[in-house]
Legacy VTK file of the C-alpha trace (Angstrom):
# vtk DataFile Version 3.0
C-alpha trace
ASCII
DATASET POLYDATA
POINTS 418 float
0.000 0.000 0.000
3.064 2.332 -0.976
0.064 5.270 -1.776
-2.001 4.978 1.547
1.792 4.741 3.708
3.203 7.663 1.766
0.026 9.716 3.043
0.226 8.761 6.730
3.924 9.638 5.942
3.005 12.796 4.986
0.426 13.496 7.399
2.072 11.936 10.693
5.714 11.436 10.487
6.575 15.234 11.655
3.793 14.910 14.460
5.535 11.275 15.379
9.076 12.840 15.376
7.946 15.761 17.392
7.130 13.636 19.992
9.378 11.281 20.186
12.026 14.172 20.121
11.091 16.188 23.028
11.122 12.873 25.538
14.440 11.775 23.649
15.855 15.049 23.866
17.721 13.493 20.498
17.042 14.838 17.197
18.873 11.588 15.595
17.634 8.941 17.940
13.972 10.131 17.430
14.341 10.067 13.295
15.538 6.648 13.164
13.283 5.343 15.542
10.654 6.566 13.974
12.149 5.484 10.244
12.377 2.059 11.684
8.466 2.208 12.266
7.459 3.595 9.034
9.663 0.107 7.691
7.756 -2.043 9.972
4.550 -0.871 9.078
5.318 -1.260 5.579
5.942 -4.733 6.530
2.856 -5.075 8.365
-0.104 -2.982 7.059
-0.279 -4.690 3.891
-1.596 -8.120 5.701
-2.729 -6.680 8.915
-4.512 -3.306 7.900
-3.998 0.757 8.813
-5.010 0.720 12.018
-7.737 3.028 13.452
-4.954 5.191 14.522
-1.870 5.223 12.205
-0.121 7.863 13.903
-0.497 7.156 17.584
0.769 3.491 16.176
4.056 4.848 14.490
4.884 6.999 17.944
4.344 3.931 19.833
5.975 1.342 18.065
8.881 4.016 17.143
8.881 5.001 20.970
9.522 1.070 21.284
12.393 0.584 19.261
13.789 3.470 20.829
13.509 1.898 24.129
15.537 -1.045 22.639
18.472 0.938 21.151
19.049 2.941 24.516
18.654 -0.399 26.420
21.545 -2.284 23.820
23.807 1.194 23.851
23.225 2.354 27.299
26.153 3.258 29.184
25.532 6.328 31.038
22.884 7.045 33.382
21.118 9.617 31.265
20.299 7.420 28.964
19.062 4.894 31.102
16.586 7.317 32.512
15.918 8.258 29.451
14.436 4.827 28.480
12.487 4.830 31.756
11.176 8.308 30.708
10.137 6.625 27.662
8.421 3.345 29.551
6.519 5.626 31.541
7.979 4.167 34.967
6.653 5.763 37.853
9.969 4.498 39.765
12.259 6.767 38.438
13.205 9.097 41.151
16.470 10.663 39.686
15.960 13.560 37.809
17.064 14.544 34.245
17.856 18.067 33.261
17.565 18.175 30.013
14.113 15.854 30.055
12.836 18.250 33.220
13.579 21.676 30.746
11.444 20.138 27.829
8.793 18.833 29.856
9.009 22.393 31.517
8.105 24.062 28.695
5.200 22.566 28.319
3.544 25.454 30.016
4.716 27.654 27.146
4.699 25.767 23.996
1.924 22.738 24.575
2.419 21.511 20.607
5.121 19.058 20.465
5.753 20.317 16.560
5.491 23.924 17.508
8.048 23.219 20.718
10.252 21.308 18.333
10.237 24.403 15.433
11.699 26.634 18.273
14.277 23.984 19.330
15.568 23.660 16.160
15.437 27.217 15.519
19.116 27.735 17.502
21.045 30.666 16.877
24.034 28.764 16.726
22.914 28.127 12.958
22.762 30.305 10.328
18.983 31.375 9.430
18.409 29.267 6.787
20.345 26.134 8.319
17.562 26.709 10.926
14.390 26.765 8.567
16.042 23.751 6.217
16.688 21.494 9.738
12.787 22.174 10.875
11.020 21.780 7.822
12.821 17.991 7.482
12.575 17.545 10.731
8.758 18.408 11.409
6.943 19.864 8.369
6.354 17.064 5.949
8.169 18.389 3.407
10.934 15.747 1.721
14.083 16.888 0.280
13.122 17.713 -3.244
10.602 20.020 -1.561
12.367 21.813 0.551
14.974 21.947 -1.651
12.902 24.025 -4.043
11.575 26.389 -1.806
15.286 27.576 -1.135
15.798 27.643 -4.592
19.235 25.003 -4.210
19.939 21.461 -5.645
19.459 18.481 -3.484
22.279 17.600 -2.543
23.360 21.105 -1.365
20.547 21.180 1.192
21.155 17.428 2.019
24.697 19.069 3.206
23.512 22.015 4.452
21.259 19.610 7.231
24.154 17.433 7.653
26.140 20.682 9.006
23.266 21.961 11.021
23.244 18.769 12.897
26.762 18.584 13.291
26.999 22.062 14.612
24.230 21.667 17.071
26.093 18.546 18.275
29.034 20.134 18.403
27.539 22.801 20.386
26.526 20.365 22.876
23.424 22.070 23.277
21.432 20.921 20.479
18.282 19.466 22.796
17.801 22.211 25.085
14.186 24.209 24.389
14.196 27.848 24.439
13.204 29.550 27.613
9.982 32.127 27.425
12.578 35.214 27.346
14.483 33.423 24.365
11.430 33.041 22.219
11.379 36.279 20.096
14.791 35.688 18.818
13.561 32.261 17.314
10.454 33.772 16.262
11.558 35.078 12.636
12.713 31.733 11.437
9.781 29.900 13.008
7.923 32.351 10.871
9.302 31.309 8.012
9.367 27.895 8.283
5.824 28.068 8.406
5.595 30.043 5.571
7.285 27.367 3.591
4.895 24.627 4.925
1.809 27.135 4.017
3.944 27.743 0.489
4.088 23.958 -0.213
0.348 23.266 0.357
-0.808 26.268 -1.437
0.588 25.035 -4.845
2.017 21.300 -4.587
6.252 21.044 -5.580
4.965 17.600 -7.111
1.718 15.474 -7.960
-1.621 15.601 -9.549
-2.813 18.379 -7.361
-2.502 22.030 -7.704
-2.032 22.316 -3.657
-2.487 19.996 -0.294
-4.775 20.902 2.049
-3.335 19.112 4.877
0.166 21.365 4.909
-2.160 24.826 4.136
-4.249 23.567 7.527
-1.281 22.492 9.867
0.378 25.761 8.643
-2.654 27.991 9.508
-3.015 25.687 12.462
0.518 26.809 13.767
0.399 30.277 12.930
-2.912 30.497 15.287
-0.605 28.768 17.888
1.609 31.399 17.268
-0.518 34.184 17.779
-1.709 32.813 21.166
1.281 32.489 21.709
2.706 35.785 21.366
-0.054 37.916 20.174
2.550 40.930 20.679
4.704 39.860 18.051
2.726 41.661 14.714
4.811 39.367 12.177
3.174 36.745 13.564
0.157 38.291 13.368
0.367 39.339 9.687
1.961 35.439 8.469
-1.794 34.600 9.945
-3.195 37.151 7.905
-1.711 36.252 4.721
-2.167 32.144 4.979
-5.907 33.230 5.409
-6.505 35.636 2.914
-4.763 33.485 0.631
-6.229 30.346 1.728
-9.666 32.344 0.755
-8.942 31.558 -2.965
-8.894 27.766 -2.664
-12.389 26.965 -3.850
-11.772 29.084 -6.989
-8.141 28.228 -7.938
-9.432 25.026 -9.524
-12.097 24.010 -11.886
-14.725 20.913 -11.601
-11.833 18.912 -13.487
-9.179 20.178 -11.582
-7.112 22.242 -13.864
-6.159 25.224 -12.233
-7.797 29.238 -12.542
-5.102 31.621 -12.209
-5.957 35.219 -9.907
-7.428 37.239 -12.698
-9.813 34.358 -14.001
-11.327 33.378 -10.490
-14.858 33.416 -9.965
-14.449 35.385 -6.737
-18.209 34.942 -5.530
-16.408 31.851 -4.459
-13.625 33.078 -2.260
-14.317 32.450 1.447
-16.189 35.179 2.705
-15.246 34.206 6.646
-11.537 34.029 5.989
-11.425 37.310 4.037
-12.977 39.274 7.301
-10.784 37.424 9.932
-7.713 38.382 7.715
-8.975 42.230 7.139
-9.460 42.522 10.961
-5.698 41.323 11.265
-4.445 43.300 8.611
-5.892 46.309 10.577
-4.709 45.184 13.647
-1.110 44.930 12.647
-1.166 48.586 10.906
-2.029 49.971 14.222
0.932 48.695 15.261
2.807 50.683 12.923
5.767 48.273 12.701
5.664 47.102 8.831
7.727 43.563 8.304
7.647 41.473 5.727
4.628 39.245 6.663
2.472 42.419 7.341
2.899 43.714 3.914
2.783 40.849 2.074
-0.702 40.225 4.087
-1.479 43.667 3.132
-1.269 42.969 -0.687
-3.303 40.019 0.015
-5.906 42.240 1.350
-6.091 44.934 -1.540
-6.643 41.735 -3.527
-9.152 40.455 -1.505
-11.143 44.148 -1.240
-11.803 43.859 -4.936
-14.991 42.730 -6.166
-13.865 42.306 -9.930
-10.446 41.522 -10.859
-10.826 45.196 -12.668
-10.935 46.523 -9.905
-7.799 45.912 -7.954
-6.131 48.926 -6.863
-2.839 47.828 -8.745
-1.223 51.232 -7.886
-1.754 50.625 -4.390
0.015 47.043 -4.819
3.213 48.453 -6.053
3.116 50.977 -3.490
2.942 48.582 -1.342
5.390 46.499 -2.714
7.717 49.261 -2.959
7.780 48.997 0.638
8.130 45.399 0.551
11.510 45.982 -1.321
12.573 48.173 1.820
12.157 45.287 3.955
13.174 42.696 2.203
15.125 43.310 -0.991
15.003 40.375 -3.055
14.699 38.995 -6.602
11.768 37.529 -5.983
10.088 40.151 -4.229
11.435 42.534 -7.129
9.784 39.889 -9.674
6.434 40.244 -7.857
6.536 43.832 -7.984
7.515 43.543 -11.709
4.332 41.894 -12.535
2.258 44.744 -10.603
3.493 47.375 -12.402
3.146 45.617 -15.609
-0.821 46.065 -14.188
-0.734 49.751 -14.019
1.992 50.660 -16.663
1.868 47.856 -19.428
3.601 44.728 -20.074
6.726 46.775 -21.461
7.157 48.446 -17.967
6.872 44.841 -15.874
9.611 43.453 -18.899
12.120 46.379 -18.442
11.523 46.041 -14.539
12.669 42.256 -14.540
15.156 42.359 -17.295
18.120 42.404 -14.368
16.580 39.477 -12.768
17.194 36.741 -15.495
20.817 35.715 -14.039
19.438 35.752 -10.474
16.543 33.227 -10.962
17.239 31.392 -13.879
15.708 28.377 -12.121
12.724 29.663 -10.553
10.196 28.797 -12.244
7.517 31.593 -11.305
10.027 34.206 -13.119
9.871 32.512 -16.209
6.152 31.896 -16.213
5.521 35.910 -15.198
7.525 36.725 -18.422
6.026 34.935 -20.840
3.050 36.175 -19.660
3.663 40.090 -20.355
5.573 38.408 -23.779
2.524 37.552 -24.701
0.555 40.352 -23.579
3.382 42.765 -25.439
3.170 40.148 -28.420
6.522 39.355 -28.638
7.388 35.876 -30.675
10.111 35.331 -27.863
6.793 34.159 -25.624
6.587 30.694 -26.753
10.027 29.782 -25.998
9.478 31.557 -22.272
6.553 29.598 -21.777
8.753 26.144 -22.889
10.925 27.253 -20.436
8.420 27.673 -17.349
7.066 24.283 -18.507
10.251 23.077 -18.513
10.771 24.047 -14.876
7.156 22.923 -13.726
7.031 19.762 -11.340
3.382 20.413 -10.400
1.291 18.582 -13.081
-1.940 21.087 -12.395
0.343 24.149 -12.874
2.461 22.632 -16.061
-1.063 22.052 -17.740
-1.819 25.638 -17.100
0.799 27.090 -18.371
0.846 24.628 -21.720
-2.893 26.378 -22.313
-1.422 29.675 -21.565
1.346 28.862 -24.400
-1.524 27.151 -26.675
-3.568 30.479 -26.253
-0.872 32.751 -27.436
0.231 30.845 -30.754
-3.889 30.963 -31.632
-3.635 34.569 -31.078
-5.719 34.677 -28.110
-5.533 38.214 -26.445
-4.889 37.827 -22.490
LINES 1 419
418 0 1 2 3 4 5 6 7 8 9 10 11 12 13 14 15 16 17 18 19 20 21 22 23 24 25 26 27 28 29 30 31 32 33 34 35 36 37 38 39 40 41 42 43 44 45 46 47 48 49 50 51 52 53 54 55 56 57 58 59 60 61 62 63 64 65 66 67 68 69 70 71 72 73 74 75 76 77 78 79 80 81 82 83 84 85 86 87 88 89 90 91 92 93 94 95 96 97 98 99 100 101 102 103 104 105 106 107 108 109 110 111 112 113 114 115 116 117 118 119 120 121 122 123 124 125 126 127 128 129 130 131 132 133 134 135 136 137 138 139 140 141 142 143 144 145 146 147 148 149 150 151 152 153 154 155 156 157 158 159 160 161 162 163 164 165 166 167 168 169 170 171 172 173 174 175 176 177 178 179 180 181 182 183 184 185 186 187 188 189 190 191 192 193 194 195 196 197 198 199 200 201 202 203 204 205 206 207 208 209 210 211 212 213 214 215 216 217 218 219 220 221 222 223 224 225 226 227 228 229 230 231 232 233 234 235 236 237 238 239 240 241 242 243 244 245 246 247 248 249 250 251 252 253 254 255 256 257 258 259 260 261 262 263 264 265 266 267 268 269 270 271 272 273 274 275 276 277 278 279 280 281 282 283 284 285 286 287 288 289 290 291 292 293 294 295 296 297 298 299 300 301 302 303 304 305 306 307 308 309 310 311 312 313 314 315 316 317 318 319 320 321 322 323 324 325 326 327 328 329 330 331 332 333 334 335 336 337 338 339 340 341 342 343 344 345 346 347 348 349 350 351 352 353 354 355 356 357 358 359 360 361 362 363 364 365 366 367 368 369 370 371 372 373 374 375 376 377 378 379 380 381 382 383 384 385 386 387 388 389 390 391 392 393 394 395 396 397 398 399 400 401 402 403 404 405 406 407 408 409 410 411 412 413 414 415 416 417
């Protein structure tokens, strides 16, 4: 049943390691055990079933073989009451300080994946060592995923996690959870990490789907943790109102056969009514704040989408101006791209071509840039469109958003007008 194992995979194996990390206290020793489950169930399920609970029975049986490993390699005392820890034995009467600081924390963080993103979040590691370690760690993203969202090959982010690990171990405080007072220098890669999750379920790195609803949930899911959490932080506020106001468009980014609507097409009597007002009410929450990051105006943009009845009648000039900012805060290529394609909204395709012309060298392999431009080819009608659009195919490992884009390309040699 590789299909049905590969979902609880998806679904469960970040919850499982979560767990079994923060009674561990061992990143390494967690992972395996729970590999080692995911192999026996593969052995198993086919003749026995899924059980009623596939995830509570990968923790347990993973929580088992860990119990066996520390037993067989056991040769100091903290790891012999780590294995009671594990057992659940009410006759352990020494304590552990590194188990007593997790459970401790408890208090403050109560979701074992939320706990575990701030764990691995450690400032001995660069920023994006941190984001790469917690989104293979805990948020059900695989390597090929994650390493698309960072825009690197494979095996560079294989390394890159290899390092982080080392360093943390090297550290020899890899396993120690944040205090409360520590938590707001964790916070911006936390942030971003969910971000990536949301990212990945919004439009799919791989599959028949355009997105997957279970990473857009657990993302929203965490970002209302984080909010709770520290409802004084306003990037964490505005990451909630972006994943909702974009999450609004879900019903209308598909059609009844699946192929996918892009922004300016969408039927947006069907965007989530609910959503849109919790994400306005945040949006205006987090300008009152007066403390613009890059979450807040991205959310923003989402909302001067959102306030338009009629794709007509977006305020486009208000978008760049908004993503003008956006470039203050965080000057990027991609951020420059987006703002590329805004302009080309209120100034004309040539305007969003000249704007992006620098940023060819820069993301030669992202595929969004190469999509964006044969867009405003087309709309300029420029013959150089079709080999833009064989190029954004080219780079497409959705199957939903490859389709699209091979209409788009079919459009333009018929002479369709866009």
């Amino acid at each position: 049943m590789p299909d049905e194992l590969d979902e609880v995979f998806r679904r469960e194996a970040g919850r499982c390691t979560a767990t079994l990390i923060r009674v561990l206290g061992d990143i390494d020793l967690a992972e395996d055990a729970v590999a080692e489950a995911f192999s026996i169930a593969a052995e198993q399920w086919p003749a026995k079933g899924v059980p009623p609970n596939p995830g509570g029975w990968i923790t347990t049986t993973a929580r088992n073989r860990a119990i066996d490993r520390l037993r067989r390699e056991s040769t100091r005392e903290d790891r012999h009451l780590a294995a009671l820890r594990l057992r659940g034995d009410d006759a352990m009467d020494e304590p552990n300080p590194d188990l007593d600081e997790l459970d401790g924390f408890v208090d403050v963080v109560a979701d074992d994946q939320l706990r575990l993103m701030f764990l691995c979040c450690h400032p001995a590691l660069a920023a994006d060592a941190q984001v790469a370690l917690t989104l293979r760690l805990l948020g059900g993203l695989d390597m090929p995923e994650i390493a698309k969202a960072f825009l690197v090959p494979e095996v560079t982010l294989a390394q890159r996690i290899v390092r982080a690990k080392r360093k943390l171990r090297d550290n020899h405080a890899p396993y120690r959870v944040p205090r409360p007072a520590e938590l707001p220098g964790r916070l911006d890669a936390v942030l971003a990490t969910v971000y990536l999750i949301y990212n990945e379920g919004h439009t799919a790195s791989s599959g028949e789907s355009l997105g997957r609803t279970d990473l857009t949930r657990e993302a929203i899911r965490l970002g209302r943790m984080l909010t709770d959490l520290m409802p004084d932080e306003p990037e964490a506020v505005g990451l909630l109102a972006l994943m909702l106001l974009t999450e609004s468009r879900r019903s209308a980014r598909s059609a009844a056969d699946g192929s996918m609507i892009g922004l300016l097409d969408q039927d947006r009597g069907r965007w989530d009514p609910m959503m849109i007002a919790e994400g306005h009410a945040l949006v205006r929450a987090c300008l009152r704040r007066n403390q613009p990051g890059p979450f807040q105006v991205q959310a923003a943009i989402a909302a001067v989408h959102a306030d338009a009845a009629r794709a007509e009648d977006t305020d486009w000039a208000q978008i760049v101006a908004l993503y003008d900012q956006f470039m203050v805060v965080r000057p990027t290529p991609v951020v420059a791209l987006n703002r590329a394609v805004a302009l080309a909204e209120v100034h004309g395709p040539g305007a969003g071509l000249a704007a992006i012309a620098a940023l060819a060298e820069a993301l030669d392999e992202y595929q969004p840039f190469h999509a964006a431009r044969a867009d405003l080819l087309a709309r300029a009608g420029s013959p150089d469109a079709a080999a833009a659009y064989d190029r954004a195919i080219e780079l497409s490992t959705n199957l939903r958003e490859r389709r699209f884009l091979e209409a788009r390309k079919a459009a333009n040699r018929a002479g369709h007008d866009y």
